[in-house]
C-alpha positions, 0 to 999 in steps of 0.5 A: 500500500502506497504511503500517503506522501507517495499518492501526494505525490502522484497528484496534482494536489501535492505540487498546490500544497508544497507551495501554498498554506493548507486553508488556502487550498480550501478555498483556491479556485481552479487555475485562473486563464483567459477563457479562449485559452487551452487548459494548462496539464500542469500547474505553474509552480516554480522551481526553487534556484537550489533545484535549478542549479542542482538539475544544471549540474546533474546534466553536466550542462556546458556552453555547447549545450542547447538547453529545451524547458518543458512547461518552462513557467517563468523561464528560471531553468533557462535563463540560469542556464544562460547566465551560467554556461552562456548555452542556449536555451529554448522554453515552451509552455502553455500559458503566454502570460509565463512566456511574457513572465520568461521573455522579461526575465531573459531580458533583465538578465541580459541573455535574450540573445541566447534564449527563446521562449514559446507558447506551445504544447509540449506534445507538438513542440519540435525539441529535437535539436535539444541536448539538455532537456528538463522538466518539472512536470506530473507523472502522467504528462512525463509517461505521455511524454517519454515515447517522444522523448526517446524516439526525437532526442539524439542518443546522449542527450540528458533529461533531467525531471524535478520531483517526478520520474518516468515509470519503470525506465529507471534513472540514471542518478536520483538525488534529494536537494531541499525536499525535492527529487531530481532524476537524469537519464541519457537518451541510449543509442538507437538499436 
Protein backbone atom coordinates (compact mmCIF):
# COMPACT_ATOMS: atom_id res chain seq x y z
CA UNK A 1 0.00 0.00 0.00
CA UNK A 2 1.46 3.28 -1.13
CA UNK A 3 2.12 5.92 1.77
CA UNK A 4 0.32 8.87 2.00
CA UNK A 5 3.34 11.11 0.59
CA UNK A 6 3.65 8.52 -2.47
CA UNK A 7 -0.07 9.01 -3.54
CA UNK A 8 0.51 13.43 -2.78
CA UNK A 9 2.86 12.83 -4.86
CA UNK A 10 1.32 11.17 -7.66
CA UNK A 11 -1.25 14.31 -7.59
CA UNK A 12 -1.69 17.13 -8.93
CA UNK A 13 -2.76 18.15 -5.38
CA UNK A 14 0.73 17.80 -3.88
CA UNK A 15 2.52 20.30 -6.02
CA UNK A 16 -0.51 23.01 -4.75
CA UNK A 17 0.32 22.04 -1.36
CA UNK A 18 4.06 22.50 -1.50
CA UNK A 19 3.52 25.88 -2.26
CA UNK A 20 0.60 27.35 -0.61
CA UNK A 21 -0.99 27.17 3.04
CA UNK A 22 -3.24 24.43 3.67
CA UNK A 23 -6.61 26.80 4.43
CA UNK A 24 -5.60 28.36 1.14
CA UNK A 25 -6.23 25.29 -0.80
CA UNK A 26 -9.87 25.02 0.65
CA UNK A 27 -10.74 27.83 -0.91
CA UNK A 28 -8.22 28.08 -4.29
CA UNK A 29 -10.03 28.35 -7.47
CA UNK A 30 -9.03 26.35 -10.21
CA UNK A 31 -6.35 27.96 -12.33
CA UNK A 32 -7.38 31.46 -13.30
CA UNK A 33 -6.64 31.70 -17.66
CA UNK A 34 -8.37 33.52 -20.24
CA UNK A 35 -11.22 31.83 -21.25
CA UNK A 36 -10.09 31.01 -25.05
CA UNK A 37 -7.13 29.88 -23.76
CA UNK A 38 -6.18 25.80 -23.52
CA UNK A 39 -6.37 24.20 -20.41
CA UNK A 40 -2.76 24.00 -18.53
CA UNK A 41 -1.56 19.95 -17.83
CA UNK A 42 0.03 21.21 -15.01
CA UNK A 43 0.18 23.97 -12.54
CA UNK A 44 2.91 26.96 -12.63
CA UNK A 45 4.91 26.13 -9.52
CA UNK A 46 8.37 27.49 -9.50
CA UNK A 47 11.30 25.75 -9.20
CA UNK A 48 13.31 26.64 -6.23
CA UNK A 49 17.05 28.04 -7.53
CA UNK A 50 18.77 25.27 -5.28
CA UNK A 51 16.78 22.74 -7.52
CA UNK A 52 17.51 24.65 -10.76
CA UNK A 53 21.30 24.73 -10.34
CA UNK A 54 21.34 21.32 -8.97
CA UNK A 55 19.43 19.90 -12.33
CA UNK A 56 22.07 22.10 -14.37
CA UNK A 57 24.75 20.44 -12.68
CA UNK A 58 23.35 16.81 -12.66
CA UNK A 59 23.10 17.41 -16.74
CA UNK A 60 26.73 18.42 -16.72
CA UNK A 61 25.49 21.41 -18.84
CA UNK A 62 28.36 23.49 -20.96
CA UNK A 63 28.24 26.27 -23.15
CA UNK A 64 27.85 23.73 -26.04
CA UNK A 65 24.60 22.79 -25.00
CA UNK A 66 21.15 23.64 -26.17
CA UNK A 67 19.01 23.63 -23.05
CA UNK A 68 14.89 22.85 -24.04
CA UNK A 69 12.43 23.79 -20.52
CA UNK A 70 9.42 21.94 -20.97
CA UNK A 71 6.49 23.65 -19.21
CA UNK A 72 9.38 26.44 -18.90
CA UNK A 73 6.96 28.61 -16.43
CA UNK A 74 8.91 31.76 -15.69
CA UNK A 75 11.71 30.57 -17.76
CA UNK A 76 14.30 30.43 -14.49
CA UNK A 77 15.90 26.94 -15.99
CA UNK A 78 16.62 28.51 -18.99
CA UNK A 79 17.79 31.68 -18.02
CA UNK A 80 20.02 30.23 -15.31
CA UNK A 81 21.49 28.07 -17.76
CA UNK A 82 22.24 31.07 -19.79
CA UNK A 83 23.67 33.11 -17.18
CA UNK A 84 25.82 30.28 -16.08
CA UNK A 85 27.22 28.29 -19.14
CA UNK A 86 26.31 31.12 -21.78
CA UNK A 87 24.20 27.92 -23.51
CA UNK A 88 21.43 28.20 -25.45
CA UNK A 89 18.01 27.70 -24.05
CA UNK A 90 14.54 27.04 -25.56
CA UNK A 91 11.22 27.06 -23.14
CA UNK A 92 7.79 26.20 -24.04
CA UNK A 93 4.83 26.17 -22.11
CA UNK A 94 1.04 26.88 -22.12
CA UNK A 95 0.27 29.92 -20.63
CA UNK A 96 1.57 33.11 -22.99
CA UNK A 97 1.25 35.17 -19.51
CA UNK A 98 4.54 32.96 -18.22
CA UNK A 99 6.28 33.34 -21.76
CA UNK A 100 5.91 37.02 -21.26
CA UNK A 101 6.97 36.46 -17.40
CA UNK A 102 10.32 34.27 -19.41
CA UNK A 103 10.83 36.74 -22.07
CA UNK A 104 11.33 39.90 -19.08
CA UNK A 105 13.35 37.67 -17.14
CA UNK A 106 15.72 36.87 -20.12
CA UNK A 107 15.72 40.47 -20.67
CA UNK A 108 16.59 41.92 -17.30
CA UNK A 109 19.18 39.13 -17.09
CA UNK A 110 20.87 40.21 -20.44
CA UNK A 111 20.52 36.98 -22.16
CA UNK A 112 17.51 37.34 -24.56
CA UNK A 113 20.20 36.51 -27.24
CA UNK A 114 20.62 33.49 -26.07
CA UNK A 115 17.15 32.46 -25.09
CA UNK A 116 13.92 31.72 -26.93
CA UNK A 117 10.95 31.43 -25.47
CA UNK A 118 7.18 29.92 -26.77
CA UNK A 119 3.85 29.49 -26.35
CA UNK A 120 3.02 25.76 -27.40
CA UNK A 121 2.28 22.34 -26.34
CA UNK A 122 4.93 20.31 -25.38
CA UNK A 123 3.02 17.04 -27.12
CA UNK A 124 3.55 19.08 -30.64
CA UNK A 125 6.70 21.24 -29.75
CA UNK A 126 9.95 20.41 -32.06
CA UNK A 127 12.55 19.83 -29.34
CA UNK A 128 14.63 17.51 -31.16
CA UNK A 129 17.73 19.88 -31.57
CA UNK A 130 17.98 19.83 -27.63
CA UNK A 131 20.91 18.41 -25.85
CA UNK A 132 19.64 19.06 -22.33
CA UNK A 133 16.26 18.60 -21.51
CA UNK A 134 14.35 19.48 -18.32
CA UNK A 135 11.19 19.37 -16.90
CA UNK A 136 9.49 19.89 -13.72
CA UNK A 137 6.13 18.19 -14.69
CA UNK A 138 3.08 15.42 -13.39
CA UNK A 139 3.99 11.92 -13.87
CA UNK A 140 1.41 11.29 -16.02
CA UNK A 141 2.49 14.04 -18.72
CA UNK A 142 6.01 12.54 -18.19
CA UNK A 143 4.60 8.96 -19.14
CA UNK A 144 2.95 10.87 -22.16
CA UNK A 145 5.89 12.30 -22.90
CA UNK A 146 8.86 9.73 -22.83
CA UNK A 147 7.83 7.97 -26.04
CA UNK A 148 8.59 11.01 -27.73
CA UNK A 149 11.45 11.81 -25.93
CA UNK A 150 13.44 8.54 -26.81
CA UNK A 151 12.04 8.39 -30.45
CA UNK A 152 13.14 12.58 -31.33
CA UNK A 153 16.08 13.35 -28.61
CA UNK A 154 19.50 12.21 -30.08
CA UNK A 155 21.26 9.46 -28.08
CA UNK A 156 23.01 11.38 -25.34
CA UNK A 157 21.04 13.89 -24.73
CA UNK A 158 20.43 14.11 -20.82
CA UNK A 159 16.95 14.82 -19.15
CA UNK A 160 16.67 15.82 -16.06
CA UNK A 161 12.64 15.97 -14.12
CA UNK A 162 12.08 17.97 -10.93
CA UNK A 163 10.49 15.55 -8.40
CA UNK A 164 8.84 13.25 -10.84
CA UNK A 165 10.03 10.07 -12.88
CA UNK A 166 9.41 8.26 -15.71
CA UNK A 167 7.55 4.97 -14.50
CA UNK A 168 9.63 1.93 -14.96
CA UNK A 169 12.75 3.34 -17.45
CA UNK A 170 14.75 3.87 -14.25
CA UNK A 171 17.24 6.96 -13.84
CA UNK A 172 20.31 7.19 -14.07
CA UNK A 173 21.11 9.30 -10.91
CA UNK A 174 18.43 10.34 -8.44
CA UNK A 175 19.20 12.61 -5.99
CA UNK A 176 17.30 14.87 -2.97
CA UNK A 177 18.04 18.85 -2.51
CA UNK A 178 15.83 20.96 -0.44
CA UNK A 179 12.77 18.47 -0.05
CA UNK A 180 12.83 17.82 -3.81
CA UNK A 181 13.99 14.77 -6.16
CA UNK A 182 15.88 15.32 -9.25
CA UNK A 183 16.04 12.36 -11.92
CA UNK A 184 18.90 12.21 -15.02
CA UNK A 185 18.61 9.74 -17.71
CA UNK A 186 20.83 9.94 -21.02
CA UNK A 187 18.95 9.01 -24.19
CA UNK A 188 20.53 5.42 -25.45
CA UNK A 189 21.94 4.75 -28.77
CA UNK A 190 19.39 3.60 -31.14
CA UNK A 191 19.32 -0.24 -31.59
Amino acid sequence: MKSRRALLRDSAAWLFARTLPATSLLAAPAIARDEHAPPLDVPFVPTPMAVVDAMLDMAQVTRNDTLYDLGCGDGRIVVRAATRFGCRGVGVDLDPERVREANENARKAGVSELTRFEVGDVFEFDFSAASVVTMYLLPSVNLKLRPRLLKELKPGTRIVSHDFDMGDWAPEVSREVKNSRIFLWTVPARR
